[in-house]
Phi, psi and omega in degrees: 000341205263315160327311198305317208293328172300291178298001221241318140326282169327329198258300214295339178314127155340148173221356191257147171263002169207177216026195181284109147041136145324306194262357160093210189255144183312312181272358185238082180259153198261154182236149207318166175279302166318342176292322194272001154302316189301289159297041188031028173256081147228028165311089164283149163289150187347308174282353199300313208277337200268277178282347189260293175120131205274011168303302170311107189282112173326356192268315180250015160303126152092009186256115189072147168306143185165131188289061168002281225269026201266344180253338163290114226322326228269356180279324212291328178263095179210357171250001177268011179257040205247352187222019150262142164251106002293155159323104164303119155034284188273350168257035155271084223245009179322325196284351199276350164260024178223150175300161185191183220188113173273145175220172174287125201290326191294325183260018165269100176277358191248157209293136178193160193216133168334127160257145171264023160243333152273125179282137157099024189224158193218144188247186205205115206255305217291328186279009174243023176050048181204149171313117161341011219287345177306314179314304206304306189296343177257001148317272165007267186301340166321330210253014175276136214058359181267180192209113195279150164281108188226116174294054223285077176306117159253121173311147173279003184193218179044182162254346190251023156240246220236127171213147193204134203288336170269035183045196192302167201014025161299144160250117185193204161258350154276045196257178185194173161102162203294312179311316199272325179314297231281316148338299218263339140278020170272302208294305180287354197263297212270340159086042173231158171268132176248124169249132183279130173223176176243172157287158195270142185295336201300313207286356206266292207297310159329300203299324196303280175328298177291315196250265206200153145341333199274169182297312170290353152270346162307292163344280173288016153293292158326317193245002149298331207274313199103001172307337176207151164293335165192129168264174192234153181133166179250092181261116175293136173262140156220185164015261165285321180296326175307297149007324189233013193178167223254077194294126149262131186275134177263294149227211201216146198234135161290150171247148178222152167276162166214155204212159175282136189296146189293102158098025157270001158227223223282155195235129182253184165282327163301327153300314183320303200307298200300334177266011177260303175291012189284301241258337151299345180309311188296013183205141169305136158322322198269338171272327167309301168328325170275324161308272235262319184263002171223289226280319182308303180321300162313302204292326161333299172293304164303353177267319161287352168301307185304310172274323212327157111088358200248127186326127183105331195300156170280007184225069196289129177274349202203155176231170176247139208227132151283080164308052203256149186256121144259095194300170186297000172268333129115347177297163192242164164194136142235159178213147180242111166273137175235151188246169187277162199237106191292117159001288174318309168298345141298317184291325165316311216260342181298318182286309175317293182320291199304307171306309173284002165276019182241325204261327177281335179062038135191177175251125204225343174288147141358102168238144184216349171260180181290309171291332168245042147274317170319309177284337177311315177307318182300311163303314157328307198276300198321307185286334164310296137013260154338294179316282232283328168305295184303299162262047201237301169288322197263343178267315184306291177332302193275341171289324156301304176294340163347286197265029186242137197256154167322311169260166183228021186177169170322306214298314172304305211277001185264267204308011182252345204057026159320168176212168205218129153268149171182155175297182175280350167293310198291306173301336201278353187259357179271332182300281229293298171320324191224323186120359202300153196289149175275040180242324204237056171234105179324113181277167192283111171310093156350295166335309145261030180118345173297157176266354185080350186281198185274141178091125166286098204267301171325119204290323176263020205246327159095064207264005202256329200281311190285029162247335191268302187280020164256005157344162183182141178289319201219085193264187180214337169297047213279026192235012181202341202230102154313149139245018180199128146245202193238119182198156186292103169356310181299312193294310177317310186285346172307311201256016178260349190296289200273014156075024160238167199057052207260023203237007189225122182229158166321151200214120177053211180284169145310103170339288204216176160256147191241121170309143170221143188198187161240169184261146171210145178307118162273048173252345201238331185297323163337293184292307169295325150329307188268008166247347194281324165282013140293308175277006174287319183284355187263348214013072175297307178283325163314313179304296212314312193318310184286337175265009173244356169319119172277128184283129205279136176262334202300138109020082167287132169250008177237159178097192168293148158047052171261154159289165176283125160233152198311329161318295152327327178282345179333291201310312187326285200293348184251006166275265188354296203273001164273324163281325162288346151322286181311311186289349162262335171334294182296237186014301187273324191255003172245163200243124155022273199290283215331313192260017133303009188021053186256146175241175171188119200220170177264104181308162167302332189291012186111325238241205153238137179274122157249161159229112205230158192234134208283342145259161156239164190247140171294180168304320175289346214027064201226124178304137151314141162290012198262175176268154173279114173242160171225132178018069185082343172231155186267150166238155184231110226291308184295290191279009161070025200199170197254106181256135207291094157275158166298122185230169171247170201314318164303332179265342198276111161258152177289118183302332168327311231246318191176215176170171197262105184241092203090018194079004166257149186295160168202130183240159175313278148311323177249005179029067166220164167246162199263193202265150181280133193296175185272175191279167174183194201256358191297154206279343182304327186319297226269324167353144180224157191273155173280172243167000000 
């Protein structure tokens, strides 16, 4: 034999200055004709003529690279699979044009595989430099018509495997879920049969002692054993289940740290404060400051500059004032006078005007020069301007803050000493992965059935739904309680599906990814492996996944046009209701005749002077439309002077004693009001008394 191998070195040398060799590759060299003389194998099989074709001669079949099969029978129907749809299998005839080769398995180091038509003999694509694809289609076709032992595992939770209301290894047609759809298209693409079975029980206790208690680890126990061919289900692939048997990844579920959305329990001064400046958020310290301290003032100021003193104006140099004089006798005489308008108060109602058009979102006083229509424009543009920047940011903010948590990663919510709930899979890979301490980790409840270790293991305990409700912002239990958990996208969303736990979302990136797969017998896995990544790649399993993806019922709090909750809302309310404060304060702390706008002073003769003003001014500083009457007389603004009007006998009072604001009385001496006088025909009804 050691000749032949010698010579057989020698021919493997290249002879070509390109590709590979006649004669294959040095460490994988094809072999010679005379070798299988030598070793009496030139027996062709039965079948030789019938796949092969009796044109071939069995002697040089398979002797040097060379496309063997391009002449051959098993080639010749390769043009009747062109108008099937889909291609089956067996009409992949891609191999009849590439080389091959048989070679010695003991002297091969490149990829080689048994034939299945000679017996004790092995071929070889790769040392002829070309793909296998001949394995992969009589893989394929291997699995057709047989009928496989299949285990139907159902998960407690998520959405993306196998499920069924009498639970594992039923056998029935209620199975559902993405794992059983994606199976269950293998089964028609690949032309095989399932009969649904359980694993034999005897087998639980074995199952125990190595894996775990559950059902999914029996399973995958079972088909180590070869008691089933494969189970269906969304099986975390780990370690150990690789280890003993041949798992496929179906897909793949993301792990999140999850957390509570930020003012979604219990509430402090520190949130209260922080959701009270939200509303300050859309401008910098340094713009409000410019807003409120430059841009109002100024422009303010420049409009009274523009109005001052000008006819009409809302900035008046002089007001008209009611006088009356009562001499030691007791006689009365008034005259309406105007008095000057102290500067400041203008300079007051100029800053007031500027502020309350940023807050009203528009400037509504009065303008009458030219120059403060012009500025009027300035003001106009500023506050739009403003507004429209501001609540453009101010929308962004609170839609953002919707979904916003105290942390922003693992490794934060660890250095704060938070602790964590996650299943037992899950903790061990946050212990292994970040360092997390197992102390600050929930442990398996004892109680129910638990081991006590970190993470929830235990079969009654429910443990992927007890990873969400023992969350807590704030415990005193850290043996029974979290403030975070470590846990899968798939759970969160089953249960954001039922419009629960809507108050706790995924946080930053994904820890890690959790592998999902099924277990399969490795007497069976070639083939089936290889029908399950065709059609994966076909993306069967992607269709399934998006169409069983569950939709969230939860309060969207993010986004366009989400809603507000009353937390958000802090600032609003602590402006508003600050400012309606203030305004009873100021009320409550000025007297009556003040805001009567009354003076009362002693003249020289003995006697007494009042001064009373014959308008008060709106928010705007604009006179009321209404008429002025004073003891009977009107007043009249153009001619500046009290013209005697018709009044009834209930209204015409001695101004000494009090006067009329609306039919109501106001005396002096006792600063109360009295009950409203009744209607009549007087020009008064509509009237208003002066004040």
């Amino acid at each position: 034999m050691n000749i032949y191998i010698a010579a057989i070195l020698i021919a493997g040398i290249p002879s070509l200055a390109h590709g590979q060799s006649s004669t294959g590759n040095v460490e994988c060299p094809c072999l010679p004709a005379d070798y299988f003389e030598y070793h009496d194998n030139w027996d062709a099989p039965v079948d030789y003529e019938t796949k092969i074709g009796a044109s071939k001669d069995p002697k040089q079949y398979g002797i040097g690279c060379s496309e063997h099969d391009v002449d051959a029978q098993i080639c010749s129907d390769a043009n009747d699979c062109t108008l099937i749809v889909p291609l089956p299998p067996e009409c992949d005839k891609s191999f009849c044009k590439r080389s091959w080769c048989y070679v010695d398995p003991d002297n091969c180091s490149r990829l080689h595989n048994p034939s299945s038509l000679f017996k004790d003999r092995h071929y070889s694509y790769a040392t002829c430099g070309e793909l296998d694809q001949f394995t992969y289609t009589e893989r394929l076709k291997s699995l057709k018509d047989r009928t496989f032992q299949v285990g139907y595992a159902s998960n407690s939770g998520g959405w993306k495997g196998a499920y069924n209301p009498a639970g594992s290894f039923a056998a029935n047609k209620q199975w559902t879920g993405p794992a059983a759809d994606f199976v269950r298209g293998a089964a028609l693409e690949g032309g095989f049969y399932i009969n649904m079975t359980s694993p034999p029980d005897w087998l639980r206790n074995n199952s125990k002692e190595f894996f775990g208690n559950s059902n999914f680890d029996l399973c995958v126990y079972a088909a180590s054993l070869g008691y089933l061919d494969f189970c269906v289900g969304s099986f975390s692939i780990n370690e150990k289940r690789s280890s003993v048997t041949t798992m496929f990844e179906m897909t793949s579920d993301p792990v999140y740290l999850i957390t509570h959305v930020e003012g979604s329990g219990e509430t402090d001064w520190e949130s209260f404060s922080t959701a009270a400046i939200t509303i300050f958020q859309p401008f910098t310290p340094e713009a409000w400051t410019m807003i409120f301290l430059f841009c109002l003032p100024i422009l303010g100021l420049l409009m009274l500059f523009h109005e001052y003193g000008a006819p009409g104006s809302a900035y008046p140099r002089n007001e008209s004032i009611l006088v009356e004089n009562e001499d030691s006798q007791g006689r009365i005489s008034t005259e309406v006078i105007q008095r000057p308008i102290p500067l400041y108060k203008n300079i007051c109602n100029s800053l007031y005007m500027g502020t309350l058009s940023f807050f009203g979102g528009s400037y509504d006083q009065s303008v009458v020069s030219v120059g403060g229509k012009i500025n009027l424009l300035a003001i106009a543009s500023f506050i739009m301007l403003i507004l429209a920047v501001y609540t453009a940011n101010l929308a962004a903010i609170l839609t953002q803050d919707a979904n916003k948590t105290s942390i922003d990663s693992i490794e934060m919510a660890a250095k704060q000493g938070m602790n964590f709930c996650a299943e037992r899979k899950i903790a061990q890979i946050a212990m292994e992965s970040y360092g997390i301490d197992p102390r600050k980790i929930v442990s398996d409840p004892i109680e129910l059935g638990g081991d006590g270790q970190p993470g929830f293991n235990c079969p009654k305990c429910k443990a992927r739904e007890r990873v969400f409700t023992n969350m807590r912002q704030s415990h005193s239990d850290p043996s029974l309680y979290c403030n975070a958990a470590i846990a899968s996208e798939e759970d969160l969303d089953t249960f954001h599906r039922y419009e629960k736990h809507c108050n706790k979302v995924k946080v930053g990136n994904p820890i890690t990814y959790r592998s999902l797969g099924i277990p399969i017998y490795d007497k069976h896995s070639d083939a089936l492996v290889s029908l399950l990544h065709k059609i994966k790649a076909e993306g069967v399993m992607t269709s399934t996944l998006k169409a069983s993806r569950p939709e969230s019922q939860c309060p969207e709090t993010g986004g366009e046009g989400s809603a507000l909750n009353v937390q958000q809302l802090t600032g609003v309310w602590v402006i508003t209701f600050s400012f309606a404060l203030f305004a009873l304060l100021v009320r409550f702390a000025s007297r009556p005749e003040r805001n009567l706008r009354c003076n009362q002073v002693e003249n020289a003769s003995g006697g007494r002077e009042r001064v009373l003003m014959l308008y008060r001014y709106d928010q705007w500083g604009n006179a009321p439309p209404n008429t002025v009457v004073v003891d009977g007389y009107r007043y009249d603004a153009d001619s500046d002077e009290l013209q005697e009007v018709a009044v009834s006998d209930n209204e015409r009072r001695p101004f000494a004693h009090g006067f009329n604001i609306k039919g109501s009385h106001y005396d002096f001496d006792r600063i109360e009001e009295e009950e409203a006088a009744k209607e009549d025909n007087s020009i008064v009804d509509e009237g208003i008394a002066v004040n």
